[in-house]
C-alpha positions as CSV (number, residue, x, y, z in Angstrom):
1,X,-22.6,-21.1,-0.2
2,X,-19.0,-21.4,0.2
3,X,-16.0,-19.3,2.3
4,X,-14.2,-17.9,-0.4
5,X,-10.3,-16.4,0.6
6,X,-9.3,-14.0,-2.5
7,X,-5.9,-13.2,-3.0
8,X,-4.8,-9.7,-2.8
9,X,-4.6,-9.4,-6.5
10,X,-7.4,-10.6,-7.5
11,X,-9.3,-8.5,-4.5
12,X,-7.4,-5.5,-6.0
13,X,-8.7,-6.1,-9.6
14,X,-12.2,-6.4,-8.6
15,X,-11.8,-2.8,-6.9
16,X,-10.3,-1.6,-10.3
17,X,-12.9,-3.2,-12.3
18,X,-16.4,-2.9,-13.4
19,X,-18.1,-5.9,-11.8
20,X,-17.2,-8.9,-14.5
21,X,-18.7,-12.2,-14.4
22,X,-16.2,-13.5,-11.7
23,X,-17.3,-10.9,-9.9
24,X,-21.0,-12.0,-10.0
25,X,-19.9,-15.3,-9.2
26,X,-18.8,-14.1,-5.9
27,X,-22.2,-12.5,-5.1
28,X,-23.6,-16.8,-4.0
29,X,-20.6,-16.9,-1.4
30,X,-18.7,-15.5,1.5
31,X,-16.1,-13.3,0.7
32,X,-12.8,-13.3,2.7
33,X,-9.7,-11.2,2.9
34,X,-7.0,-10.5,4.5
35,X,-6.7,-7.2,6.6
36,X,-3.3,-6.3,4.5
37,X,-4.9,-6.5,1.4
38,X,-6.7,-3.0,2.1
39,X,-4.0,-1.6,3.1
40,X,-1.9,-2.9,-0.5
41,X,-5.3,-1.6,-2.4
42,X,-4.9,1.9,-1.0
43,X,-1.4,2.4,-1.6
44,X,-1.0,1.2,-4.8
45,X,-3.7,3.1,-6.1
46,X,-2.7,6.1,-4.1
47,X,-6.4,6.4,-2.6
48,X,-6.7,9.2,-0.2
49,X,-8.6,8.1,3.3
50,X,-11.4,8.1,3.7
51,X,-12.8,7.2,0.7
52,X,-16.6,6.1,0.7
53,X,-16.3,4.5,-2.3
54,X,-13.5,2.6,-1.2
55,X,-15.0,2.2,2.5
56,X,-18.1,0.5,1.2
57,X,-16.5,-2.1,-0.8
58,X,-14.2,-3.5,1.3
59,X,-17.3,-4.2,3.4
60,X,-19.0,-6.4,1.7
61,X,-16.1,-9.0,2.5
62,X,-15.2,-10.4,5.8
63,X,-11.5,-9.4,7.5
64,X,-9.5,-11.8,8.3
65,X,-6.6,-10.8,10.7
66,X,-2.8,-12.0,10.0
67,X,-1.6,-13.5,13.2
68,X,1.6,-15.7,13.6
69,X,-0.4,-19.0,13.9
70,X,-1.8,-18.2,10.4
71,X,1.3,-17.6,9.1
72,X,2.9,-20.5,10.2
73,X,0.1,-22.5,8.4
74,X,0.6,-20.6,5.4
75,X,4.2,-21.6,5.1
76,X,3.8,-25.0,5.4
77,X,1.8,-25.0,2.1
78,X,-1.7,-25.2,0.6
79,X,-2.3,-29.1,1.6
80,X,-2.3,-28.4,5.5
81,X,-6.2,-29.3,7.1
């Protein structure tokens, strides 16, 4: 089982979706994401809150907070351990 960080986008798109075989994929790993990334989903969908639907998705995956010492690795690039 891996950690597996998906990208707002692609988070966003399995919300939109019927579960595709990516999606499945997913099922044999941790999902993570970051805490702005439900906030993106529900505005650019114009979801009203709450939404159980919605509510019980985004629960499946682990939150991942945005703090300034994760930003700060973030800009310096994908190759920082």
């Amino acid at each position: 089982m891996a950690k597996v960080f998906l990208d707002t986008n692609y988070f966003i798109g399995l919300a939109n979706r019927a579960p595709e075989p990516d999606a499945q994929d997913l099922d044999e790993h941790e999902g993570f994401i970051s805490i702005l990334s439900c906030h993106i989903l529900f505005y650019v969908n114009k979801i009203i809150v709450p939404d159980p639907e919605m509510n019980s998705f985004i629960k499946d995956f682990n939150l991942i907070d945005l703090s300034q010492d994760i930003l700060d690795k973030a800009l310096q690039g994908p190759l920082l351990i």
